[in-house]
FIPA-163785 format. One record per residue: residue number from 0; residue in one letter; z, x, y of N, C-alpha, C in turn. Coordinates in nm, 4 decimals, decimal comma, always signed. Last residue first. Layout:
! FIPA-163785
{atom NUM; 'a'; {Z; X; Y}; {Z; X; Y}; {Z; X; Y}}
...
END
This chain:
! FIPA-163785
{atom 111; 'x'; {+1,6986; +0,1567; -0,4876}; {+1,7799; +0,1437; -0,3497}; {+1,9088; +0,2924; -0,4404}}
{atom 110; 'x'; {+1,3481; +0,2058; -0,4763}; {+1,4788; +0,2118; -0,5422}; {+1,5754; +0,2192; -0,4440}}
{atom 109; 'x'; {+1,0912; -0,0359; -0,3562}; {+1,1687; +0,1145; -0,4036}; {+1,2866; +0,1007; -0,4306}}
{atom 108; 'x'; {+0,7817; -0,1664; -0,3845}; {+0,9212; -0,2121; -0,3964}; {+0,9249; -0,0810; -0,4346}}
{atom 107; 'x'; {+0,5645; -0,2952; -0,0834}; {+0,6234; -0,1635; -0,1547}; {+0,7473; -0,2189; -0,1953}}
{atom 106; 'x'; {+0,2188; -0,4036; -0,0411}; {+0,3738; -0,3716; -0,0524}; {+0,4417; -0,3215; -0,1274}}
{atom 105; 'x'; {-0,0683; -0,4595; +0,1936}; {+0,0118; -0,2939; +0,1315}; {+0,1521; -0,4277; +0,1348}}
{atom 104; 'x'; {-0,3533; -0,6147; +0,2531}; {-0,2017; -0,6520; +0,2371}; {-0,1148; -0,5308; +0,1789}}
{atom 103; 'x'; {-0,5860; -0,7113; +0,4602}; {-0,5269; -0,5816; +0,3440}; {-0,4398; -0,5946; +0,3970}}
{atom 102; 'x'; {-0,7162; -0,9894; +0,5353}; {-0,6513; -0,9268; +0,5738}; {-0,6244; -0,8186; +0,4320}}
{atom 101; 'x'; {-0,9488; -1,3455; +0,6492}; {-0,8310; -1,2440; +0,5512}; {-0,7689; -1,1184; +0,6176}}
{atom 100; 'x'; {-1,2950; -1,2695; +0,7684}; {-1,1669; -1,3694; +0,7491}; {-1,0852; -1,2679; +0,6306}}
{atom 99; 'x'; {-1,4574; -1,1036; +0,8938}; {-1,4843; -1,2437; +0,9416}; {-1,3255; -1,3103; +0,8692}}
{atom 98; 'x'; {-1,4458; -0,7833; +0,9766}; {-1,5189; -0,9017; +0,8956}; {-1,4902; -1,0078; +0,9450}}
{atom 97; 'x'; {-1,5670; -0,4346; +1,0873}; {-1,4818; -0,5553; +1,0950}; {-1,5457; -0,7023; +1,0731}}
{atom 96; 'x'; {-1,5295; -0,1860; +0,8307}; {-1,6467; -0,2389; +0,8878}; {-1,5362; -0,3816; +0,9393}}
{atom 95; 'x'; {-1,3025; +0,0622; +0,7611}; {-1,3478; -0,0804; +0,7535}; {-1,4192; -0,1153; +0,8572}}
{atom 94; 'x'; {-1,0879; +0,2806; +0,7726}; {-1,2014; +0,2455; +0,8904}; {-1,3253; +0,1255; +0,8803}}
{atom 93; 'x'; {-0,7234; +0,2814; +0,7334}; {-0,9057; +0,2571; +0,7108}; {-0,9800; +0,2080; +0,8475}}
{atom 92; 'x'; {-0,4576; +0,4313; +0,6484}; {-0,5863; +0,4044; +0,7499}; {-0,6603; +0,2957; +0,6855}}
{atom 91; 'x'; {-0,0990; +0,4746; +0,5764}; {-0,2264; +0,4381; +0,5465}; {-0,2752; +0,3629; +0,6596}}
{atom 90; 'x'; {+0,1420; +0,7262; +0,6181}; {+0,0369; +0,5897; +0,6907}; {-0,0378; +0,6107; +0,6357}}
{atom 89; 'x'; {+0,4243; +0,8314; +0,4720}; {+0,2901; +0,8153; +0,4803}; {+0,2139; +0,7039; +0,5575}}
{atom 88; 'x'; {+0,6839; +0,8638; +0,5711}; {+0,6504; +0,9118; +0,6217}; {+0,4446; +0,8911; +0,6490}}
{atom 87; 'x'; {+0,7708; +0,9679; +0,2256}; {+0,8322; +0,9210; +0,3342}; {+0,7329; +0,9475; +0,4679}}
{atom 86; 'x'; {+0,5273; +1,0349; -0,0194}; {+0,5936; +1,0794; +0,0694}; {+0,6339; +0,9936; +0,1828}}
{atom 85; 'x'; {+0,5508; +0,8339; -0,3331}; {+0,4432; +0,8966; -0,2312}; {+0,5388; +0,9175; -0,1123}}
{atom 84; 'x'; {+0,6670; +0,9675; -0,6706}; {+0,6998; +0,8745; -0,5776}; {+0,6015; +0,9071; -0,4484}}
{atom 83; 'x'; {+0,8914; +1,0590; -0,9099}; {+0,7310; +1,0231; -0,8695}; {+0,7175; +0,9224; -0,7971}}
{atom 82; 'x'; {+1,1237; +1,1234; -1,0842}; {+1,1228; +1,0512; -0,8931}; {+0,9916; +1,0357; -0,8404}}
{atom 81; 'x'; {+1,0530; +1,2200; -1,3061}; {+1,1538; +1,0580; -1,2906}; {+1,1108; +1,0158; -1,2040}}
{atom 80; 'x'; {+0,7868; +1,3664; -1,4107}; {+0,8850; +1,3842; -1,2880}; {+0,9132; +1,2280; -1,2515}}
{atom 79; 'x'; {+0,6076; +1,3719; -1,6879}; {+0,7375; +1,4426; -1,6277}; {+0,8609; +1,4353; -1,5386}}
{atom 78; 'x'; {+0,4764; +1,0420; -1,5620}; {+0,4776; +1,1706; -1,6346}; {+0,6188; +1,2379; -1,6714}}
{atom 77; 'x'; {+0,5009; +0,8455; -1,4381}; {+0,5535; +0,9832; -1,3417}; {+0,5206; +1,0658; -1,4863}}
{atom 76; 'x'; {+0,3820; +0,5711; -1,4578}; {+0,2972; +0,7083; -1,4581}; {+0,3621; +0,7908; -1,4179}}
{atom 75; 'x'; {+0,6206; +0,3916; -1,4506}; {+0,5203; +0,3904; -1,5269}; {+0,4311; +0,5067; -1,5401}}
{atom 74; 'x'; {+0,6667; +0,4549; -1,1594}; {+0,7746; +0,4801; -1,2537}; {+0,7000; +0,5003; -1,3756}}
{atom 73; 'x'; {+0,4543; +0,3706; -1,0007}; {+0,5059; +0,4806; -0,9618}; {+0,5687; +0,5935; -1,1218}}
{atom 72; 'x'; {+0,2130; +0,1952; -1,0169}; {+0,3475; +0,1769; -1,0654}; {+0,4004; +0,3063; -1,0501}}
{atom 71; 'x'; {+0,0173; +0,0249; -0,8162}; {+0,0258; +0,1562; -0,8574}; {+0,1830; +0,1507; -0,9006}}
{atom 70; 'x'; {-0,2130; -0,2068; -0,8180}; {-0,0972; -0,2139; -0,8475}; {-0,0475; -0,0560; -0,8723}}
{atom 69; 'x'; {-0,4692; -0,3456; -0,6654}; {-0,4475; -0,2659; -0,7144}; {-0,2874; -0,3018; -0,6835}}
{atom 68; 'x'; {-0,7817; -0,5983; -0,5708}; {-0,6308; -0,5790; -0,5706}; {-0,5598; -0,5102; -0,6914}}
{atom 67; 'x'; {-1,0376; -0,7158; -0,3830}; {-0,9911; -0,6681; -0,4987}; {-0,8265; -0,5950; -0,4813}}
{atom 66; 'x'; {-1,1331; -0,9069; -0,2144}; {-1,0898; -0,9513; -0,3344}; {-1,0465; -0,8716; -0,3905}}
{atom 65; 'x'; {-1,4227; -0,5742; -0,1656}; {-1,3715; -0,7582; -0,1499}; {-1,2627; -0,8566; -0,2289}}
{atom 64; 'x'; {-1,3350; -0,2957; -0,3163}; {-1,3958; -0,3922; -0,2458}; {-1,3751; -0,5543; -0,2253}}
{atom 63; 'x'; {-1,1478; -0,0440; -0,1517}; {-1,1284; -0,1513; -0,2689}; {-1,2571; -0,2778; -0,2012}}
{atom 62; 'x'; {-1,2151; +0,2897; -0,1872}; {-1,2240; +0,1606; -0,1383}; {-1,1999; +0,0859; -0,2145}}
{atom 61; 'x'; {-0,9735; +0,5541; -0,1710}; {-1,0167; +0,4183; -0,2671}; {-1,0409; +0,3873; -0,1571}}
{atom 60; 'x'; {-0,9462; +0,7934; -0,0089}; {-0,8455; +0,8158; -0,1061}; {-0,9620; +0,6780; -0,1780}}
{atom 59; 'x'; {-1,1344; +0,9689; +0,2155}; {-1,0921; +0,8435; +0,1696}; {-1,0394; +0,8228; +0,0901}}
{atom 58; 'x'; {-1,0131; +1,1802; +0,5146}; {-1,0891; +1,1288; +0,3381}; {-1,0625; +1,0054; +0,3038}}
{atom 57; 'x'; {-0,9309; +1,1314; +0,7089}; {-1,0581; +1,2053; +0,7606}; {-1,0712; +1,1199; +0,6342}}
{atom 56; 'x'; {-0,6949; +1,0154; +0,7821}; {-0,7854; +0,9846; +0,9014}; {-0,8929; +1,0628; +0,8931}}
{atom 55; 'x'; {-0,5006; +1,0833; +0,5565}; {-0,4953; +1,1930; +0,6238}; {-0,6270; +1,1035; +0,8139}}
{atom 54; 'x'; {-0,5111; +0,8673; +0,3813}; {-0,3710; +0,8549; +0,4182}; {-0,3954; +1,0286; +0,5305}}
{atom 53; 'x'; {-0,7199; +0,5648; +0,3757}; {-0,7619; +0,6887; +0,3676}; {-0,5795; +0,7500; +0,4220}}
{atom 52; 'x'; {-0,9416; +0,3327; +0,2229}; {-0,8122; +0,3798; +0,2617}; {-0,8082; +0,5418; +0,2361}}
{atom 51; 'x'; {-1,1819; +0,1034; +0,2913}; {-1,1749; +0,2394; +0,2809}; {-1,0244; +0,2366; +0,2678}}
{atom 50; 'x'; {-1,2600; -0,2338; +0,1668}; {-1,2037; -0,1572; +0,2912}; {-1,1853; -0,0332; +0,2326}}
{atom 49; 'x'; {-1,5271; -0,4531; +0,2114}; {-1,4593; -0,3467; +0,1703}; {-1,4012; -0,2813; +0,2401}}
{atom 48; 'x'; {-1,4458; -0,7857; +0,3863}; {-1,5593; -0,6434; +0,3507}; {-1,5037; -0,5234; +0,2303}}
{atom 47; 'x'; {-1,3033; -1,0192; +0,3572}; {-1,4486; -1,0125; +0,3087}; {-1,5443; -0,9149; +0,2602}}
{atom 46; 'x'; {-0,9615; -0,9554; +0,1958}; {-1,0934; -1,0320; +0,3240}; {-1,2228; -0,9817; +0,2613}}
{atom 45; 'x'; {-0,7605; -0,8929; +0,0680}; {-0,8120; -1,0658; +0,0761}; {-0,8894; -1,0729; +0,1740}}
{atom 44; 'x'; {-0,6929; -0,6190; -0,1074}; {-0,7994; -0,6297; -0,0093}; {-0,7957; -0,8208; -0,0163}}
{atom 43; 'x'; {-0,3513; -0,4875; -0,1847}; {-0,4326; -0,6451; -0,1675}; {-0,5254; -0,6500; -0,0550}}
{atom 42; 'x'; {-0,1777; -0,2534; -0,3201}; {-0,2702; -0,2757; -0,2212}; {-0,3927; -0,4018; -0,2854}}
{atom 41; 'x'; {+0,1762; -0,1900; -0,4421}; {+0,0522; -0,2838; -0,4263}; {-0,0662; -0,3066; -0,2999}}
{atom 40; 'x'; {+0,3671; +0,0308; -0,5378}; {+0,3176; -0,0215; -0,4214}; {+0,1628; -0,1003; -0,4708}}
{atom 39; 'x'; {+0,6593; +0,1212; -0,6775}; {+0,5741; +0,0530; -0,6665}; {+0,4911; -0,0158; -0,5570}}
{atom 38; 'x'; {+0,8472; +0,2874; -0,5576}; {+0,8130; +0,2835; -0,6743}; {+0,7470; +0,2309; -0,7612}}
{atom 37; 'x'; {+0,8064; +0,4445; -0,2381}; {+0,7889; +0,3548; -0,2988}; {+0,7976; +0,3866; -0,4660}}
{atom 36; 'x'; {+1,0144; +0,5566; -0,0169}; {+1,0094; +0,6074; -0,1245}; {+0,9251; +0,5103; -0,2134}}
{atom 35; 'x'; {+1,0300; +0,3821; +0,2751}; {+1,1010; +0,4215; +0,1213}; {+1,0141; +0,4895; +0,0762}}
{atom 34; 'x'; {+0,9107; +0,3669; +0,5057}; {+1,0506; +0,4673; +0,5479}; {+1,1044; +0,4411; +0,4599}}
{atom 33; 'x'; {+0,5338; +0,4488; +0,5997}; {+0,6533; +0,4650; +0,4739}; {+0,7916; +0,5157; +0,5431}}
{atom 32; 'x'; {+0,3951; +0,3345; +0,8455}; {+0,4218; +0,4427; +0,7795}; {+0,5605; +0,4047; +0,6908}}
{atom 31; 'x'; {+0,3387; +0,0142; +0,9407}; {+0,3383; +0,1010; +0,9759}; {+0,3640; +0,2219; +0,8686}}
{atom 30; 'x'; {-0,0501; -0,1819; +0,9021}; {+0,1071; -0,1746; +0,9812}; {+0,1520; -0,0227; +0,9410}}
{atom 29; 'x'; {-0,2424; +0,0486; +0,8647}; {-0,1971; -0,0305; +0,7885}; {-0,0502; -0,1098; +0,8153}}
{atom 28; 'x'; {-0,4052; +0,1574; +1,1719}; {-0,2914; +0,2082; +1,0745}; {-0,3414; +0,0480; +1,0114}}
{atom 27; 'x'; {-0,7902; +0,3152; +1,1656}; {-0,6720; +0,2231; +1,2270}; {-0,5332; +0,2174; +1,1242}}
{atom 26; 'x'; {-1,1017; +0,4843; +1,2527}; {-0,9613; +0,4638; +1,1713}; {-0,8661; +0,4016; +1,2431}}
{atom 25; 'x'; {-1,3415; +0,2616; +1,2950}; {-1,2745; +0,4006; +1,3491}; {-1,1408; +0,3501; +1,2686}}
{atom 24; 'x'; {-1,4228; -0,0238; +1,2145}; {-1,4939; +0,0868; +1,1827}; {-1,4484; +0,2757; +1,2373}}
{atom 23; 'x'; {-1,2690; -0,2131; +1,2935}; {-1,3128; -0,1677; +1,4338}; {-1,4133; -0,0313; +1,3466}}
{atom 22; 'x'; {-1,0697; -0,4937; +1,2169}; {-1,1276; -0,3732; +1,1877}; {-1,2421; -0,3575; +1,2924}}
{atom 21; 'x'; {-0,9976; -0,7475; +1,2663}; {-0,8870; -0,6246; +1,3672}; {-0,9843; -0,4830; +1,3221}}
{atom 20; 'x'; {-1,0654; -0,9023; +1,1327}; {-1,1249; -0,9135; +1,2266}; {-1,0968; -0,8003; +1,3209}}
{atom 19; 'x'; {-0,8972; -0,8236; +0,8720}; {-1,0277; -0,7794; +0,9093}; {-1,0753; -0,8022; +1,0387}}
{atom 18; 'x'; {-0,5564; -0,7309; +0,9805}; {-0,6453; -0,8476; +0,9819}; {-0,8035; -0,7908; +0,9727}}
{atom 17; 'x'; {-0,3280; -0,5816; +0,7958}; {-0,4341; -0,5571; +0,8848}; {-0,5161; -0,6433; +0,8807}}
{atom 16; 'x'; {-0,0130; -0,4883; +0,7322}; {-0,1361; -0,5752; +0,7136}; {-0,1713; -0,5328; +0,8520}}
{atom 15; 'x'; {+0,2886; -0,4383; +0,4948}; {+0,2595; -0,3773; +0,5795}; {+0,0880; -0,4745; +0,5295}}
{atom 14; 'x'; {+0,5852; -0,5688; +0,4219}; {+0,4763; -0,6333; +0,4217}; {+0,4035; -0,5514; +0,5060}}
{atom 13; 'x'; {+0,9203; -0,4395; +0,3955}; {+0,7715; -0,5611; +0,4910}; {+0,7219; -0,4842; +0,4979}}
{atom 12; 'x'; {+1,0313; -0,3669; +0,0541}; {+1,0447; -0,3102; +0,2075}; {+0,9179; -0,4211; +0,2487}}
{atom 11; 'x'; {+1,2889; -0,4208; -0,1114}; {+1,1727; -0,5110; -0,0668}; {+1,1753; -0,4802; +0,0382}}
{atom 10; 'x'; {+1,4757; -0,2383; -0,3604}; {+1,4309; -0,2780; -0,2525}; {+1,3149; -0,3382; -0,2275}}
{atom 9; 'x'; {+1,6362; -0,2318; -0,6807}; {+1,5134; -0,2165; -0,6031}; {+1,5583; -0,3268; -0,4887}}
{atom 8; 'x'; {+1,8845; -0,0516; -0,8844}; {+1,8457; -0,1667; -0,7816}; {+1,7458; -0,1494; -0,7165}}
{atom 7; 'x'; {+2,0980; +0,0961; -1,0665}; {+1,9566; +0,1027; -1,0541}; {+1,8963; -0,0126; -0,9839}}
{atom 6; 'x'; {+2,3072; -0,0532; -1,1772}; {+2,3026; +0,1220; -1,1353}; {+2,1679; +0,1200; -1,0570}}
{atom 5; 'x'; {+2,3295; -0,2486; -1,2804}; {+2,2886; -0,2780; -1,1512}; {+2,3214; -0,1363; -1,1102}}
{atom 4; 'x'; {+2,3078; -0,4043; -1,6227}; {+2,3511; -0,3120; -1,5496}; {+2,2826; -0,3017; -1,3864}}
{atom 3; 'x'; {+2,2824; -0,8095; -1,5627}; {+2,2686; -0,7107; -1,6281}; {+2,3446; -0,5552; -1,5662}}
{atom 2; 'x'; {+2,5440; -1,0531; -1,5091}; {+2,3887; -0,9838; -1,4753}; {+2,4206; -0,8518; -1,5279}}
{atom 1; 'x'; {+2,5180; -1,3503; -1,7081}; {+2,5546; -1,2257; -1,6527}; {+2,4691; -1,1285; -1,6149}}
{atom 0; 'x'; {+2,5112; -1,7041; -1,6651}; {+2,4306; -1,5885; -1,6960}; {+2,4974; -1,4668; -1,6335}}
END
């Protein structure tokens, strides 16, 4: 098998998580702050409560409730702008009620 064109390569940045039991209802990080560019990032609620996400520690951008699990395609929705993408640099919060089992799972594939 040959591999295709490779101008264009994605990265597998870790696994950013937060154990519900770790929720404390005051804002807390999502492991740690963005050092790609994501072009796809996936947020996986697998615990019990709902969790808030919030990327400033005051608003809430989505709760996702229990089980529930989002896919944001960067590339797919830029509209206009190729490089649509969320800022280097971002932490995601929440202030989640603290639950009993699982964890919010954030991952990010970006362009190398």
């Amino acid at each position: 098998m040959a591999n295709s064109n490779i101008s264009q390569r994605v990265g597998f940045d870790t696994e950013r998580a937060r154990a519900a039991t770790t929720f404390t209802g005051s804002y807390l990080a999502i492991g740690t702050a963005l050092v790609y560019n994501p072009v796809v990032i996936i947020f996986d609620n697998q615990t019990d409560v709902s969790v808030p996400i919030s990327v400033d520690g005051v608003n809430v951008w989505k709760t996702f409730s229990a089980g529930e699990a989002f896919v944001l395609d960067l590339r797919a929705n830029n509209g206009i702008a190729a490089n649509y993408t969320i800022d280097l640099g971002t932490l995601f919060l929440t202030n989640a009620a603290v639950g009993t089992s699982g964890s919010f799972r954030i991952s990010v594939i970006y362009a190398q």
